[in-house]
N, C-alpha and C positions, 0 to 999 in steps of 0.2 A: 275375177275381173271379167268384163265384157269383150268380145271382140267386135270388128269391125262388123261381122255378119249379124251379130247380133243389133247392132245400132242401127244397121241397115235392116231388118228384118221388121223393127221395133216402127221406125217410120212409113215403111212401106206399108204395114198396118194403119198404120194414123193417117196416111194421103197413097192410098192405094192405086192412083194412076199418076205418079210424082215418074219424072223425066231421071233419067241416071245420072248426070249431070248435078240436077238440082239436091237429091239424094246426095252426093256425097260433099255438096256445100253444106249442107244441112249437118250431115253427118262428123263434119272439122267442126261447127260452131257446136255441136253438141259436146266434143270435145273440148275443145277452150274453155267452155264455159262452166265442163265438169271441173275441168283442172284447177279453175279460177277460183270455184266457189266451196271444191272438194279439198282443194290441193294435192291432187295427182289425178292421172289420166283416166279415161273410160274404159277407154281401148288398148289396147298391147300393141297391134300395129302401130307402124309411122306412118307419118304423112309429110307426102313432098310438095315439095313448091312448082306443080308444072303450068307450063304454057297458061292452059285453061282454069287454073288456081291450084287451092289447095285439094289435091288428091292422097287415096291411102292406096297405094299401089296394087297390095293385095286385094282387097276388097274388091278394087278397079275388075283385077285380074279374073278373079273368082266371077263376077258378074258378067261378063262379055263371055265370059264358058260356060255359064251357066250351072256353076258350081257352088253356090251359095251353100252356107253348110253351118246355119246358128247352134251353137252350144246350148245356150241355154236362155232363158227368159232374163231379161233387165229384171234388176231388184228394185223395190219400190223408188229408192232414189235418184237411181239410175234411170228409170220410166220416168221421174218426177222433172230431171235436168231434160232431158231429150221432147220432152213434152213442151218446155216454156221456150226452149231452142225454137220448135215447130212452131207454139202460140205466135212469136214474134217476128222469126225470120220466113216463118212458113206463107206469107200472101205478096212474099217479093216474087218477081220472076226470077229465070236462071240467069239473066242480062246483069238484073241488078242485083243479083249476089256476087256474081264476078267482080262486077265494077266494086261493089264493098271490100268484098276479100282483097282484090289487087291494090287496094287504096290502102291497106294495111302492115303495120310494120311484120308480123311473122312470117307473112309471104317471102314483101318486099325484100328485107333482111335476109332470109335463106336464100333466094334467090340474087343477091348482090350484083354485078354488074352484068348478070343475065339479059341480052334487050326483050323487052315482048316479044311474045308471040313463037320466042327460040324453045327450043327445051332442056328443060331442067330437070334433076331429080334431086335433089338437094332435099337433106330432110326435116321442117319445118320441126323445129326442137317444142315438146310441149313446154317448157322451162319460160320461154320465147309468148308461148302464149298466154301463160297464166300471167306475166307480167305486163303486155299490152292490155289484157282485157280487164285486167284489174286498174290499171289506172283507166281506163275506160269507165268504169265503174267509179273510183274514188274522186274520176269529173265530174259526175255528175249525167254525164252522156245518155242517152236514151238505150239502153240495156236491154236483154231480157229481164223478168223479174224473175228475181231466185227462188225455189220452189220451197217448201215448208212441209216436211216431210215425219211424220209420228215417229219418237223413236221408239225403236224396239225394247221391249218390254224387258224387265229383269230380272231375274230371277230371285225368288225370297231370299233365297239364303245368302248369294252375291250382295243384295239389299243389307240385309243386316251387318253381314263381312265390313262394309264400306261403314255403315252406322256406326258401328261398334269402333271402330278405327278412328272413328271423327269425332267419338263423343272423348276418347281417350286421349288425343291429341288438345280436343278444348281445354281438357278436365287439367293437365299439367299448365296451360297456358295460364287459366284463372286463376291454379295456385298462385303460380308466379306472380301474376299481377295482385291479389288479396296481401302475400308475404310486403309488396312496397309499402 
C-alpha cells in the first residue's frame, strides 16, 4: 500500500510548482476517490479535519521538515486514481478546493460542532468518504472520471486451474439440467 509521501511525491511530479496547501487537497481527493472506486484506502495515514480542510498530519509534518521519505513508486492503479484526481480537481485553485472540501460532508461531519477557522484534529474516517463520494457519483454529480486500468496478466497455469474448475462445475450443472 502507498503512503502519504508517496501520493505526495507522485503529484509533485505531475504539477512540479503545486503550493503545499493544494498538494495535500489534491492528495485527500486522491484518497476518497481510491476508496470509492477501490474500496479501501491509498494511504495508511489519516487525515484530519483542520481549520484549513482536510490534512494528513504526517505528511503535513514530514514536509515543513523537509523529511519527505517515499517508499516506493504508485502501482499502475494507484498512478491511474491520482492522475484523474489531478486531471479534474487539478486547474482549481487552493481557494476553491477549500471552499469544495468545507462544503463537504467528511470534513463537515469529523469536525461536528467545531466553528471555522478553530482547530480540529478529528480524523476524517475513509469509511466517511467512500460513502459521500460515492453517492456523489450514483447522482450523477460531475466526478472525476474513473480510471481503466489493464489488468495484470495471469498466469498459465492459475489460467487453466480456474478453466478446469469452471468447466467441472458447468459439467455437473448440465447433467442435472439433461437428467429433468
Amino acid at each position: 500500500m502507498a503512503t502519504i509521501y508517496d501520493v505526495l511525491a507522485h503529484i509533485g511530479q505531475r504539477m512540479p510548482h503545486l503550493g503545499m496547501v493544494k498538494a495535500f487537497k489534491l492528495a485527500y481527493y486522491a484518497q476518497a476517490w481510491h476508496a470509492t472506486w477501490e474500496g479501501r484506502p491509498l494511504y495508511t495515514e489519516h487525515t484530519e479535519a483542520w481549520a484549513m480542510g482536510p490534512v494528513c498530519r504526517a505528511g503535513w509534518t514530514a514536509v515543513k521538515r523537509g523529511d519527505q521519505r517515499p517508499t516506493h513508486s504508485l502501482t499502475g492503479s494507484e498512478s491511474s486514481v491520482v492522475d484523474a484526481v489531478i486531471k479534474f480537481y487539478g486547474q482549481m485553485d487552493g481557494r476553491t478546493l477549500g471552499e469544495l472540501s468545507h462544503n463537504e460532508d467528511p470534513w463537515r461531519d469529523a469536525r461536528g460542532d467545531v466553528p471555522d477557522g478553530q482547530r480540529c484534529d478529528e480524523e476524517i474516517s475513509v469509511a466517511s468518504m467512500r460513502r459521500y463520494y460515492t453517492r456523489k457519483l450514483m447522482r450523477g454529480e460531475p466526478v472525476p472520471e474513473r480510471p481503466t486500468t489493464p489488468a495484470e496478466p495471469v498466469p498459465d497455469e492459475v489460467a487453466m486451474k480456474v478453466a478446469r474448475e469452471q468447466a467441472d462445475r458447468w459439467r455437473e450443472a448440465l447433467e442435472l439440467l439433461a437428467d429433468r
